[in-house]
N, C-alpha and C positions, 0 to 999 in steps of 0.2 A: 270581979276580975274579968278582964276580956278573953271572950274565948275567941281562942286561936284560928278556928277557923277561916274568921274573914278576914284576918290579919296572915294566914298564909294564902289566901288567894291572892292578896295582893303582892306578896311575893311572888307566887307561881308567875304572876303577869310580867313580874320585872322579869324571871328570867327568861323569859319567853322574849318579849319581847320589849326590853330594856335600852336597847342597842339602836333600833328600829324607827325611823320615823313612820308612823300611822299616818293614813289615807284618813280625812273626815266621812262617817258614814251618819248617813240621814235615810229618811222617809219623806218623801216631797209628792203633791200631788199632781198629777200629770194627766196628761189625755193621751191614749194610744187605741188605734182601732186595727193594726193588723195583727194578720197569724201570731200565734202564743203557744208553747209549748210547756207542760211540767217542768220543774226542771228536777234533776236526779240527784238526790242525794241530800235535800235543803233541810232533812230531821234536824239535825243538828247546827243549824244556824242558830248564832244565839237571839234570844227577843230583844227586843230594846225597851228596856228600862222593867223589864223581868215578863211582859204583857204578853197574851198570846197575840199570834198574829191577826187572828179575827178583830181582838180587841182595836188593834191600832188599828185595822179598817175601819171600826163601827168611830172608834175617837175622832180620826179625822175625816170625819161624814159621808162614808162610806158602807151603804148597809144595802138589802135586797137579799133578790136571790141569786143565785148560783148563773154568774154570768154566761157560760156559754151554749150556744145555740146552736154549735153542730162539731162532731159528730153528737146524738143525744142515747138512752140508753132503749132501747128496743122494751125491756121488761120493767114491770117495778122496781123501781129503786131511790137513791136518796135524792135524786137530782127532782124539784130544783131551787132544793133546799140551802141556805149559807150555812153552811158548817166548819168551814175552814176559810182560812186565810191561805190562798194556796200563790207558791213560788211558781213565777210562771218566766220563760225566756222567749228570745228568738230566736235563738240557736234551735236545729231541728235534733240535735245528738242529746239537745238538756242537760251539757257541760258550763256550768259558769264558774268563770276563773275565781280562785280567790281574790278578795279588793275591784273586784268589775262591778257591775249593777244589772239588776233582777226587777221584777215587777210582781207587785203583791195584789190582787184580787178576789173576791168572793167567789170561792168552789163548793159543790157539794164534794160528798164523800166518795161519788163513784165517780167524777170525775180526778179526783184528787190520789187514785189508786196508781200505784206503781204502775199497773195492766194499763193505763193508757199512756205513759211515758211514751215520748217519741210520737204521739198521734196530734196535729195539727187543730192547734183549739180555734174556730170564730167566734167573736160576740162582737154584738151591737153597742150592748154599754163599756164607754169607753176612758172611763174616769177612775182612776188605779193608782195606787204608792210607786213611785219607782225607788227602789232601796240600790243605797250605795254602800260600799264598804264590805261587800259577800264573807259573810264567813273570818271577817276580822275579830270580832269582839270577843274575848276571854280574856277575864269572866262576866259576865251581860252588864254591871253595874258599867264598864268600860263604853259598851255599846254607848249609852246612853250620854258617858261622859264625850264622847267625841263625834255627838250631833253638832251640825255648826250652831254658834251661838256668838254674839256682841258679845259675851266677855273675854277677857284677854287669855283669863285660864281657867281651867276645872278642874275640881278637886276629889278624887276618888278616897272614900277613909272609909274604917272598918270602925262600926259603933256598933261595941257586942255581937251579935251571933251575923248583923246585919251590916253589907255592902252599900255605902249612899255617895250619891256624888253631890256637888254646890260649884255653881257659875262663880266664880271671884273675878271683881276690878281690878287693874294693876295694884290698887294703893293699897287693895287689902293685904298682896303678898308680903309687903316688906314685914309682917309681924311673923313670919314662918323662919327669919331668919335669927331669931332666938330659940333658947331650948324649951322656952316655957309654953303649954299650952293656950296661944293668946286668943282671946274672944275676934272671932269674926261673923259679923250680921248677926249680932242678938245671939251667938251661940259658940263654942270655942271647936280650934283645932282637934283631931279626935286625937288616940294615940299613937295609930300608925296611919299611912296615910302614902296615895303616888298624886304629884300636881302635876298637871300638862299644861304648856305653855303655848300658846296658839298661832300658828304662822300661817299667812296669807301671802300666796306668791303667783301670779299672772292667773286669777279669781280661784284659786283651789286650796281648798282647807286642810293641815295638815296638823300634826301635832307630837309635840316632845317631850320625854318627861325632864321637867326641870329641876324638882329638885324629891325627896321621899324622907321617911321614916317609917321606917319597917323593922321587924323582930330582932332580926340580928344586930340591929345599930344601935337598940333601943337595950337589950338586954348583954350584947356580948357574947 
């Protein structure tokens, strides 16, 4: 029997934001070499695709140590070591709006402390994630589903305890328009399930939900 869990997350999302057209949010590699600040508050940003943020540096060929080189820390400490994956702006207050874009880099631990929030980062190495979509994604499996991507939609389903999403072609959707669980790509529709529908308008990636099957619909 599937348990409920990931089957009301993806409730939660509809009500949340069901109504809502989403901002595409990505990780794209970029070069930036001025001032960077913490930014305040990014705990709770969701991962993409559940990974820590370290991880998605080190995945997209991003490793070393601890990018910055001034202010540095007077006494032993962790610097300058990569420990995190540290949210970084240019904003000098380290408010980033929800749906704006952030920049993701190798920090150690003491840089990465609330205690330097607001202190003006340099570094040399200049090659960083620039993350879009701030603080959009709940629940993370979402994140992942509304990276841009060539297919036309993505499919967010709940398989047992676990969240997963799948790229689908226009022609795979027309099988979603029956009740029956149809096979799609070597594998079938799960039991509940939110598809987004992908809209491209003057180069900006947005996305809809097009059509669902979730708990209430399914059960009554």
């Amino acid at each position: 029997m599937l348990d409920r869990s990931a089957a009301d997350a993806l409730m939660e999302f509809m009500q949340l934001y069901g109504n809502i057209r989403l901002q595409s949010t990505s990780a794209t590699v970029v070069t930036y070499a001025g001032t960077l600040y913490n930014v305040d508050g990014s705990t709770y940003d969701p991962k993409i695709g559940g990974v820590t943020w370290k991880q998605l540096l080190v995945n997209s060929g991003i490793n070393g140590n601890c990018y910055v080189t001034a202010p540095l820390p007077t006494v032993a400490s962790s610097h300058p070591g990569f420990d995190v994956g540290g949210h970084m702006t240019t904003n000098s207050h380290g408010k980033v709006v929800t749906g704006q874009s952030c920049y993701l880099m190798p920090l150690c631990s003491w840089h990465n402390s609330t205690s330097r929030n607001h202190q003006a980062f340099s570094h040399t190495q200049t090659r960083m994630l620039e993350l879009s979509g701030y603080m959009q994604a709940e629940p993370a499996a979402t994140f992942l589903a509304r990276m841009p991507t060539d297919a036309a939609y993505a499919l967010v389903g709940a398989d047992g305890p676990q969240l997963f999403t799948a790229d689908l072609a226009e022609p795979h959707v027309d099988a979603l328009w029956g009740d029956s669980r149809d096979a799609v790509e070597g594998g079938t529709f799960p039991e509940y399930y939110l598809l987004f529908r992908q809209i491209r308008e003057n180069g900006v990636i947005s996305y809809v939900i097009d059509s669902s099957r979730l708990p209430e619909a399914t059960t009554g």
